[in-house]
N, C-alpha and C positions, 0 to 999 in steps of 0.2 A: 045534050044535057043543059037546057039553058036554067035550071033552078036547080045548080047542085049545091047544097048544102053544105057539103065539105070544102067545097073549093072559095065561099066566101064573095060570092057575086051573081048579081041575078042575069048575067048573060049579054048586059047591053053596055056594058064597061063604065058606066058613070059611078058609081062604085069607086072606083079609083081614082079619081081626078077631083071627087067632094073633096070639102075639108072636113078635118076630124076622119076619114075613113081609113087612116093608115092605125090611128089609136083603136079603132072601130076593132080592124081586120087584128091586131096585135091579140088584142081582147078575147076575141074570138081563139086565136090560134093558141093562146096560153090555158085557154078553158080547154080547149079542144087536150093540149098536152096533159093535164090535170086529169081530164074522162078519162086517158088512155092509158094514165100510171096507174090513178084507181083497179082500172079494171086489171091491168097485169099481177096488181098487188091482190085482187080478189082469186083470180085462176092460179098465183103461185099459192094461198094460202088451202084452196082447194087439192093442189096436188098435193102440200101439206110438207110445202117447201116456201116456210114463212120467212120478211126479208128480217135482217141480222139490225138490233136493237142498237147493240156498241159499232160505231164507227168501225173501217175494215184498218189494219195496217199492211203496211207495205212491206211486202219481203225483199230481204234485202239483195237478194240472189238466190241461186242454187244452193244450197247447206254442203259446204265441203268437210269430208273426213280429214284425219289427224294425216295421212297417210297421200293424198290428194296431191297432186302438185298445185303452187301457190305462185300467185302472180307474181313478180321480179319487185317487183318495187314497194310493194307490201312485205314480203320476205325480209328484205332490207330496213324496210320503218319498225318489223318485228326485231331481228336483230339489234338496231342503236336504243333501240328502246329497254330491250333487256340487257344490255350492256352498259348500261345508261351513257351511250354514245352520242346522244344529240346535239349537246350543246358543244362539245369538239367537233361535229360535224360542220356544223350549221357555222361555227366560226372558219372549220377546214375553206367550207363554200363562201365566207364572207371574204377570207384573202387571197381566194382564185378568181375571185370577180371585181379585185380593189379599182381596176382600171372604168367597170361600170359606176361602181357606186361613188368615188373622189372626181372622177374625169378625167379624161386623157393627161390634161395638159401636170396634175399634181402628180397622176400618177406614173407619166414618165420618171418623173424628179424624187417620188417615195414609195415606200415599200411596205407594208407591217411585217413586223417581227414575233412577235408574241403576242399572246394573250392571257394574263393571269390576273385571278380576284378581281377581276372588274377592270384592269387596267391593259390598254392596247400601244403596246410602245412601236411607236412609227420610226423611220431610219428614213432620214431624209440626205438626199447628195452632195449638199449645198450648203450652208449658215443661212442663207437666203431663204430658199425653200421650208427649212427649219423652222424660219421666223413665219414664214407662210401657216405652216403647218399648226403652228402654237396658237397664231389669232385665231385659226377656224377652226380652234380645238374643239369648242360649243357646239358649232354647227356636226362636227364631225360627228361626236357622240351622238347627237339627235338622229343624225341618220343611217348609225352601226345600230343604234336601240331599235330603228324602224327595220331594220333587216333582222336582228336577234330577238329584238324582243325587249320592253321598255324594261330597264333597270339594268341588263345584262353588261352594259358598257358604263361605268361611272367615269372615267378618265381617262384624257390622251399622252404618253408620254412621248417626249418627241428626241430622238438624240440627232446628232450633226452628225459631218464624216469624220470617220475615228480616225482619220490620219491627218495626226499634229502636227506641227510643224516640226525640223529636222534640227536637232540639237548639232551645234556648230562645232566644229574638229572633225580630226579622223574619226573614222571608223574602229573600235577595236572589242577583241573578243575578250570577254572576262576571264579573269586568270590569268591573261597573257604578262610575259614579262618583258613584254617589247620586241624590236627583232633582232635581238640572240635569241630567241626562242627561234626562230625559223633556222639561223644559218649558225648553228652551233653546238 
């Protein structure tokens, strides 16, 4: 077949190594693809299976019944959703992950404690750490709002170790009357 038609070259290869013959041959192949949509879309309109006007959409799966089993973790996003569970969730998962999101080194030394109205009070081990805690209170909130969600966190409260120091004397129990109460 050295003058095939279809194939874009008269059989002695010079065709391909011209300039301009790759736009040539493109040219060619796009008309070529044009003839051969036309004509599918002329045989489908003959069988009288014409092509669809509006864009197609995409299904989104198989259509499950009420009754169906449901995948585990959509069951789950159904559940916090109707329970309006989410954002206890989503803060559950923000303090079992404090070690990723502070870094090892704070989060050895702190802890979060709660979370209410906007406010996430931290328990730090140290005065130190505490002091730590409070400069990068800014920082901290920018990056509890990038896991929750911007606004969710407005403030960091920070408390030290609740163990003050030890009031000087004995030890004694309230009510006591001293010790005739023991040996009398």
């Amino acid at each position: 077949m050295p003058d095939d038609p279809e194939s874009g070259s008269s059989g002695n290869g010079a065709d391909a190594t011209a300039p301009g013959s790759a736009r040539s041959a493109a040219a060619k192949g796009a008309a070529m693809a044009r003839e051969k949509l036309a004509q599918a879309k002329s045989d489908a309109a003959r069988r009288g299976q014409l092509p669809r006007r509006e864009p197609r959409r995409r299904a989104s799966g198989p259509r499950r019944d009420a009754g169906d089993p449901q995948l585990f973790g959509r069951a789950i996003a159904d559940l916090l959703a109707d329970r309006g569970w989410q954002q206890p969730a989503a803060i559950g998962g923000v303090f079992g992950r404090w070690h990723e999101i502070v870094g090892p080194d704070m989060a050895a030394h702190t802890r979060p404690e709660t979370f209410a109205e906007g406010e996430v009070v931290v328990v730090a081990d140290s005065t130190a750490w505490a002091t730590q805690v409070r400069l990068l209170a800014r920082t901290l909130v920018r990056r509890l709002n990038e896991e929750l969600g911007d606004g969710t966190v407005q403030r960091v409260k920070v408390r030290g170790p609740q163990n003050g120091p030890r009031s000087s004397g004995g030890l004694r129990v309230t009510g006591s009357r001293g010790p005739g109460d023991t040996y009398g």
